[in-house]
C-alpha positions in Angstrom: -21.3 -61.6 214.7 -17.7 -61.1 214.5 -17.3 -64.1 217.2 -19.6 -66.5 215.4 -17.4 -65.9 211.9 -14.5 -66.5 214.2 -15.8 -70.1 215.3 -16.4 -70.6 211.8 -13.1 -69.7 210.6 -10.7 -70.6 213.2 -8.2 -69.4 215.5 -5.9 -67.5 213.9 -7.5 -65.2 211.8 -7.9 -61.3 212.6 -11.0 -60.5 214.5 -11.3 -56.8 213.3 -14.9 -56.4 213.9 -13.9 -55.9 217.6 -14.2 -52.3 219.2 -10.7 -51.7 219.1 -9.9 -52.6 215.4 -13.8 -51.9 213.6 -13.5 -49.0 211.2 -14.6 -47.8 207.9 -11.6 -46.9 205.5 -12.6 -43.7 203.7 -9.0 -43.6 201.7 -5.3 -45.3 202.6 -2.6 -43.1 202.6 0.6 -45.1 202.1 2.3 -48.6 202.2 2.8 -49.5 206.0 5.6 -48.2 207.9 6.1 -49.6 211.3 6.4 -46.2 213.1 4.6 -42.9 212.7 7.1 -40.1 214.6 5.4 -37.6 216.4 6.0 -34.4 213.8 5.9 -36.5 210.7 5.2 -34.4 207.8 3.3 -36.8 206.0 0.8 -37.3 208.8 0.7 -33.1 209.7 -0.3 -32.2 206.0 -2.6 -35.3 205.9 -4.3 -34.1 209.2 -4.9 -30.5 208.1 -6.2 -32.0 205.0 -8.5 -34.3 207.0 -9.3 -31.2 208.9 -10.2 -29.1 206.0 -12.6 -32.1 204.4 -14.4 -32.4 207.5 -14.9 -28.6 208.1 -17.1 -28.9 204.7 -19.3 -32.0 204.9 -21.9 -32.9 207.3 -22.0 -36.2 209.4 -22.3 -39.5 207.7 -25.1 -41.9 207.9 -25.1 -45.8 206.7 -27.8 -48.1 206.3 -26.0 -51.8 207.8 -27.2 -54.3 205.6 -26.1 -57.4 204.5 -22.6 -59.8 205.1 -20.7 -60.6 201.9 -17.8 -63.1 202.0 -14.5 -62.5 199.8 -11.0 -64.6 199.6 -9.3 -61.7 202.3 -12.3 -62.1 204.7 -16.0 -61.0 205.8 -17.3 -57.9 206.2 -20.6 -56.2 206.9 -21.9 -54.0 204.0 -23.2 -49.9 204.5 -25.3 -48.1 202.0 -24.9 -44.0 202.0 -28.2 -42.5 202.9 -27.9 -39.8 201.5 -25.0 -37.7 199.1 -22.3 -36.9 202.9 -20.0 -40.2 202.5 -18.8 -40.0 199.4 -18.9 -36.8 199.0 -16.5 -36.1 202.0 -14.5 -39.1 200.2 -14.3 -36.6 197.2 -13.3 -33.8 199.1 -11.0 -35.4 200.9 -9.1 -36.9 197.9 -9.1 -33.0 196.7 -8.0 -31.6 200.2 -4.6 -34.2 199.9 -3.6 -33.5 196.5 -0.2 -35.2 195.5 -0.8 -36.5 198.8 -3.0 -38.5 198.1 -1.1 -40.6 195.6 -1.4 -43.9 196.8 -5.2 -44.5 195.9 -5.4 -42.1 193.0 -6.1 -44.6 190.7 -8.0 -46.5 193.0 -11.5 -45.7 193.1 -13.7 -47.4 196.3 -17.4 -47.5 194.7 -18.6 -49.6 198.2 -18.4 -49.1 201.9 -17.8 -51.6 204.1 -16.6 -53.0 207.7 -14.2 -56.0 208.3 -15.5 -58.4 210.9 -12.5 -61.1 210.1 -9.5 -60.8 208.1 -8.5 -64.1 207.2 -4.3 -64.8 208.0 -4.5 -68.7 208.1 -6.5 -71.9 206.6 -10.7 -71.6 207.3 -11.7 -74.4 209.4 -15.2 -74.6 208.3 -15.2 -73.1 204.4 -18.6 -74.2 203.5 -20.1 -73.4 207.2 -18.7 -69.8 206.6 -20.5 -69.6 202.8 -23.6 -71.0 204.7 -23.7 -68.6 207.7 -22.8 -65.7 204.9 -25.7 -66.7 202.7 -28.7 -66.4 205.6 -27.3 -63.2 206.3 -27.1 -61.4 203.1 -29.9 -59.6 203.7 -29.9 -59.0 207.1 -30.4 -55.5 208.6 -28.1 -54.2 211.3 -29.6 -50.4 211.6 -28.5 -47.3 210.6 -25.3 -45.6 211.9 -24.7 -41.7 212.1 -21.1 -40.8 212.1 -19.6 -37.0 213.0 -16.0 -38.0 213.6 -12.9 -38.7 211.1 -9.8 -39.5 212.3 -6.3 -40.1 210.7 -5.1 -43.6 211.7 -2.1 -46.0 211.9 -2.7 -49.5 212.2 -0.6 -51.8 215.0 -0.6 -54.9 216.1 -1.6 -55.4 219.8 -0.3 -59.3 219.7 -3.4 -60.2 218.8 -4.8 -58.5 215.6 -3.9 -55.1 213.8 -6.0 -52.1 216.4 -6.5 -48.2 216.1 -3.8 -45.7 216.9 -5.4 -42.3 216.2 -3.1 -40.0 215.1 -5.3 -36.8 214.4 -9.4 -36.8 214.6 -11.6 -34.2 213.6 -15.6 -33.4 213.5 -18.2 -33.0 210.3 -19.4 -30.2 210.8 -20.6 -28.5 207.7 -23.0 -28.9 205.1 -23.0 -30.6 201.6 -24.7 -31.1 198.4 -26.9 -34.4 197.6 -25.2 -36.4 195.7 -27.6 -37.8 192.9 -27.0 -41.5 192.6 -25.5 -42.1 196.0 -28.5 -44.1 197.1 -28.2 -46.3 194.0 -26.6 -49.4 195.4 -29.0 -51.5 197.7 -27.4 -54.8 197.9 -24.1 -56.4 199.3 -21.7 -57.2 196.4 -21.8 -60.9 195.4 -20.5 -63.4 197.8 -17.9 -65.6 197.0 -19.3 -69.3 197.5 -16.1 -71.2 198.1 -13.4 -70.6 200.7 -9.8 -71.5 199.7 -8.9 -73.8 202.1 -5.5 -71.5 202.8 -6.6 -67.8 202.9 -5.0 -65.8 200.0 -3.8 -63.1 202.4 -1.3 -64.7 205.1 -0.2 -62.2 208.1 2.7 -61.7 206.6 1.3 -61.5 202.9 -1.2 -59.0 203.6 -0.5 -56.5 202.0 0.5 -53.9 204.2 1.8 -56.4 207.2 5.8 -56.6 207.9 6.9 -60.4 209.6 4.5 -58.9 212.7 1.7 -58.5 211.1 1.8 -55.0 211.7 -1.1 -52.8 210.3 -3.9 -53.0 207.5 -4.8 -52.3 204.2 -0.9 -50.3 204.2 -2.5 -47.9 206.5 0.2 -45.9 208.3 -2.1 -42.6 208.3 -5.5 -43.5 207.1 -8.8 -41.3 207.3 -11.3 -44.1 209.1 -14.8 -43.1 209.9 -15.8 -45.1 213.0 -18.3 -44.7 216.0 -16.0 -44.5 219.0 -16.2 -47.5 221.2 
């Protein structure tokens, strides 16, 4: 999928649906600094923190459903099935305290993957809102996911990929979440392309002049089935 939104869109753009780069964001950290030094307190307290979530919440499990289209790119939607996803987003939030500053007034209400960031003009606009639409219902599976890791984001020359930092395992048991279920559908899809991406590499909004890293990720917790 990734490689068909990429013919659509144009060299170029960030192909982050590739093993190396996919990833579910579960909470950013901090704007983007181009190096993480090994001992860096931030990333130690946000480790045992990620550590402490994980030891409390079982694994996570997504229903893939559905492509949505928005101005920064496409992305493949996931529906919790069951109460473990969000609430190990919760408890992680609680686990980072002041820590976790940079998204406390930030609340993510939908999960997703990123198969293209766009960094450039779309070639095709209107083939990319076509290929979208036959595919906002489409079902992908279900994905079971036991690992968390704390991640910087850096770019390889190509795109932004993975640099773990710290990883850790659900292992424990939570409550059912009622409500978490609730949403069934991908967001709405934009139905026009600009014809120059709103998010250049270096406008993004966590990219230096290299284009280095995503969504301000220095040390993120990602959820992602190793590759």
């Amino acid at each position: 999928m990734t490689a068909e939104v990429m013919g659509l869109a144009g060299p170029g753009h960030w192909p982050t649906g590739a093993p190396e780069a996919v990833h579910f964001t579960v909470r950013a950290i901090e704007v983007h600094r181009r190096d993480v030094p090994a001992g860096d307190p931030l990333a130690g307290r946000c480790a045992a923190a990620l550590d402490r979530a994980a030891t409390e919440c079982r694994p996570v499990r997504f229903r893939l459903g559905g492509v949505t289209l928005t101005p920064s790119g496409v992305m493949v939607c996931a529906f919790p099935v069951d109460g473990a996803a969000d609430e190990f987003a919760d408890r992680l939030g609680a686990e980072l305290g002041s820590d976790g500053w940079f998204e406390d007034s930030y609340h993510r209400d939908i999960w997703y993957a990123t198969l293209v960031h766009f960094t450039d003009e779309v070639r095709d606009g209107q083939g990319l809102v076509d290929w979208v639409a036959r595919r906002r219902k489409l079902q992908l599976g279900e994905a079971t996911i036991d690992r968390a890791d704390l991640l910087r984001f850096q770019h390889n020359g190509r795109q932004p990929v993975r640099v773990g930092l710290d990883h850790t395992r659900l292992g424990g048991v939570t409550r059912r979440v009622p409500g978490a279920e609730a949403r069934t559908e991908c967001p709405p899809a934009t139905t026009s392309v600009p014809r120059s991406a709103s998010r250049s590499a270096v406008d993004h909004p966590c990219a230096d002049a290299t284009a280095d890293g995503h969504r301000g990720q220095v040390a993120s917790p990602a959820i992602h089935q190793p590759s």
